[in-house]
PLY file of the C-alpha trace (Angstrom):
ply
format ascii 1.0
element vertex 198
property float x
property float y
property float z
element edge 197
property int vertex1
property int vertex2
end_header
0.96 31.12 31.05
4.14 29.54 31.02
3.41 26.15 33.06
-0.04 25.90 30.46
2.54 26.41 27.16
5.16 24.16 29.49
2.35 21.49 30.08
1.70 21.46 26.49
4.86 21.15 25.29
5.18 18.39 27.41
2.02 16.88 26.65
2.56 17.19 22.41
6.13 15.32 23.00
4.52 12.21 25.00
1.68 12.21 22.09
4.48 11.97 19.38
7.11 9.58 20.67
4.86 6.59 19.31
4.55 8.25 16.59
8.19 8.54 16.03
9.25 5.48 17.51
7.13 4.42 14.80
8.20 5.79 11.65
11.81 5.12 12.73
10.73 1.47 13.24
9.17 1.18 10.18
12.16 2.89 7.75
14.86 0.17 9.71
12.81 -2.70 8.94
11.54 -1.65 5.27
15.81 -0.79 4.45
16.45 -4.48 5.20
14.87 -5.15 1.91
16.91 -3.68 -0.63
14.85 -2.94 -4.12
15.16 -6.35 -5.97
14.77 -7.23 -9.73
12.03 -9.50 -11.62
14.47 -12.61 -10.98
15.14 -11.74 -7.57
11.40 -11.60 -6.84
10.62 -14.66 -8.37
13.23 -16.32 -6.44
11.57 -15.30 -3.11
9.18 -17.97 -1.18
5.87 -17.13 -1.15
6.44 -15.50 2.57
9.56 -13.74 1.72
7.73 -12.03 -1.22
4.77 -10.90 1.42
7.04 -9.65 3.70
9.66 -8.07 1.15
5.79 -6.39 -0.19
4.52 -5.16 2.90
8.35 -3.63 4.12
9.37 -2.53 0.75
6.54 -1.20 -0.71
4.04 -0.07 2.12
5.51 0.39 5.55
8.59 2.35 3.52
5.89 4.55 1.99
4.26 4.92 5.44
1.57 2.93 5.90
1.45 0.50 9.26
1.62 -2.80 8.13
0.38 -5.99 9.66
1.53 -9.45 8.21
-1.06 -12.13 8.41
-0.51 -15.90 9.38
0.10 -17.50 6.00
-2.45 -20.11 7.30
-6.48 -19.58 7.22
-6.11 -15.40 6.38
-8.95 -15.30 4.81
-7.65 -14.21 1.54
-5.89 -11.25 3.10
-1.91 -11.26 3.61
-0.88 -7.61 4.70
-3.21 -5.00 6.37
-2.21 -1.94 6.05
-3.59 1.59 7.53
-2.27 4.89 5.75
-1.25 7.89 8.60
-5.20 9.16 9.00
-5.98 5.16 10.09
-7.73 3.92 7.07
-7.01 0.09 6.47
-7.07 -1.67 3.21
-6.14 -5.35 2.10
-3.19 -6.31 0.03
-3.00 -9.75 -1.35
0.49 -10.76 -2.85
0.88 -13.86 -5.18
4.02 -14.93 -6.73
3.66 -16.14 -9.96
5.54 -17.00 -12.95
1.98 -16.59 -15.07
-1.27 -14.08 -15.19
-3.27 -13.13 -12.53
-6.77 -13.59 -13.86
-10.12 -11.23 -12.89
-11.19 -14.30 -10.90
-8.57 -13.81 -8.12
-9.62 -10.11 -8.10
-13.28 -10.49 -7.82
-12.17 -12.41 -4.90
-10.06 -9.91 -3.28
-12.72 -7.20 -4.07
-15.27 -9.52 -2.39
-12.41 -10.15 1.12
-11.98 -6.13 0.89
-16.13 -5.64 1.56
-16.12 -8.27 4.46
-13.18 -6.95 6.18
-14.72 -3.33 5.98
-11.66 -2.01 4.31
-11.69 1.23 1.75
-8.74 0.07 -0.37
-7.75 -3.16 -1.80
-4.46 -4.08 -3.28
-3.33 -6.86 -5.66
0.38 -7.70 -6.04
1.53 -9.87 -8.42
5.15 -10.77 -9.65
3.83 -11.91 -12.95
1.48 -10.02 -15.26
-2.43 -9.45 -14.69
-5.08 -9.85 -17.80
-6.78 -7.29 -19.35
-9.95 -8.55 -18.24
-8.93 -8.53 -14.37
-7.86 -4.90 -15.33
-11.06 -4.39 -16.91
-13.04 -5.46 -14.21
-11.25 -3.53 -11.01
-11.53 -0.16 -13.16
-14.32 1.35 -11.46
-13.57 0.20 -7.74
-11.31 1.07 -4.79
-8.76 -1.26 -5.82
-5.14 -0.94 -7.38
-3.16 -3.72 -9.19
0.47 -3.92 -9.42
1.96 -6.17 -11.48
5.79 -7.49 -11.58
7.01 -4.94 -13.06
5.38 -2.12 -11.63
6.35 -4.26 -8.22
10.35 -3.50 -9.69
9.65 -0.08 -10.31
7.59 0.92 -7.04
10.59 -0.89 -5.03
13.14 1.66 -6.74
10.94 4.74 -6.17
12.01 7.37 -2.89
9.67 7.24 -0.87
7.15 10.13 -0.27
8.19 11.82 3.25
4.36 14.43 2.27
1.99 11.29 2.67
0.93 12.22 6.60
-1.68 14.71 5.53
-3.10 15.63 2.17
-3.24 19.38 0.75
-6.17 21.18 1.01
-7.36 20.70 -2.49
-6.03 17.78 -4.19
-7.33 15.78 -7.13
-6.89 12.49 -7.69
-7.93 9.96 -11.12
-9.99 7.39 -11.65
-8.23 4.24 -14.02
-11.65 5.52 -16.63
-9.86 8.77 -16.90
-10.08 12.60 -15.64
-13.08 12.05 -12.85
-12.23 13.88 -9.75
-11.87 11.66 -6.39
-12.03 13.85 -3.42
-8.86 13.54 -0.94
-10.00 10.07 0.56
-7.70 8.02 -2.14
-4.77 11.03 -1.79
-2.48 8.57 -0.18
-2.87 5.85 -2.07
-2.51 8.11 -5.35
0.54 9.78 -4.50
2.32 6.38 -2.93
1.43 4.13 -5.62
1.16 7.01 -8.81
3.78 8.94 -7.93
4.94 8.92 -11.59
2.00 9.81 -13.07
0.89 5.93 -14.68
-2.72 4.52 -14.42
-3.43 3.47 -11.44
-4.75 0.40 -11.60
-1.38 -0.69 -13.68
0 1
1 2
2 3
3 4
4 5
5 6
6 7
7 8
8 9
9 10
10 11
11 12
12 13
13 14
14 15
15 16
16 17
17 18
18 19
19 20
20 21
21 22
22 23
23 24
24 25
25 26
26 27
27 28
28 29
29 30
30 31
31 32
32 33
33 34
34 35
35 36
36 37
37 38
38 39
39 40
40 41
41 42
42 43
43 44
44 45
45 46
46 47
47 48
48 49
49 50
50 51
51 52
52 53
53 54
54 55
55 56
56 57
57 58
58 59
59 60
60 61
61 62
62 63
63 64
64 65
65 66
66 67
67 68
68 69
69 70
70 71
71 72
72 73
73 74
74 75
75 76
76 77
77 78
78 79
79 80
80 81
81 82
82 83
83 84
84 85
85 86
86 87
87 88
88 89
89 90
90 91
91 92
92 93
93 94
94 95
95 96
96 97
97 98
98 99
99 100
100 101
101 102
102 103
103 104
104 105
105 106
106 107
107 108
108 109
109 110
110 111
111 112
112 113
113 114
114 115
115 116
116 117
117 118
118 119
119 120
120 121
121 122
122 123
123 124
124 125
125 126
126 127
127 128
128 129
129 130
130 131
131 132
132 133
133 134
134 135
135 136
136 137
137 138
138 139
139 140
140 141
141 142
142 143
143 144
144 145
145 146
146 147
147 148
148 149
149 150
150 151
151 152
152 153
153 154
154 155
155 156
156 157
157 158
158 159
159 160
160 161
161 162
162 163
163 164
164 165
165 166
166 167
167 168
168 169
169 170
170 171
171 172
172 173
173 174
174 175
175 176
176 177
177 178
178 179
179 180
180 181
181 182
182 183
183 184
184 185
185 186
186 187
187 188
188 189
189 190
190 191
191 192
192 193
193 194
194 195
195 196
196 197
């Protein structure tokens, strides 16, 4: 009995390490981008502000992040996978002006060919009502500039490896119950309890 619960033991530490090495990995690299301001985000180069997204917003939250080439990505500039191995798009564009719904129908269309659940739009500037309008009803969450600024401040959510049992999460339309497949992306990107697609 004791070399099985010894071999275990041993076998649940080599399984974790990664896992770990990981997380620990991830937290170093996302502190090298402090939480900046509107001006300080508009200052960035278009590749600073796609890596200062994917380190400061996702991979501090805890999602495994994957910068693309800037060149030919197909409309995609981070993948990202949550802790359960989900992957979803994010694309960033920094700009002084409004996103409009034409660069979301876009995205929505890059999510479906790269098989993703989630798709995320991050803007430094502002995004239109009708671009808001039309991602209401689908797996996709826009963030402008200043939610960008207030994201960037927020802790960061140590419970997002595995959802409770029975949580509940909102559609943008209102009180319609998601079942726990959009947990993660509720709680990292909703945390205080705005619309999500905001």
């Amino acid at each position: 009995l004791c070399v099985v619960l010894g071999v275990a033991l041993v076998l649940g530490w080599i399984l974790m390490l990664p896992r770990w090495r990981a997380w620990i990995s991830n937290r170093t690299q996302a502190d090298q981008w402090p939480a900046l301001n509107q001006e300080q985000i508009q200052a960035l180069s278009p590749s600073e502000f796609e890596a200062y997204v994917a380190y400061r917003l996702f991979r501090r939250q805890g999602y495994t992040v994957k910068n693309t080439p800037d060149v030919k990505d197909g409309g995609v500039d981070i993948l990202i996978a949550d802790p359960i191995g989900r992957q979803s798009v994010v694309q960033c564009k920094r700009y002084n002006s409004t996103v409009g719904s034409a660069v979301v129908r876009e995205l929505y269309g890059t999510m479906i060919h790269a098989g993703a659940v989630r798709s995320y739009l991050v803007t430094s500037g502002k995004i239109s009502k009708d671009a808001r309008e039309w991602a209401e009803d689908k797996p996709m969450t826009l963030i402008d500039g200043e939610r960008l600024v207030e994201l960037s401040k927020a802790e960061p959510m140590l419970a997002v490896m595995s959802p409770p049992a029975n949580t509940h999460s909102y559609s943008a339309k209102g009180n319609e119950e998601r079942d726990n497949e959009n947990w993660v992306e509720r709680t990292v990107l909703d945390r205080n309890g705005e619309d999500e697609s905001a």
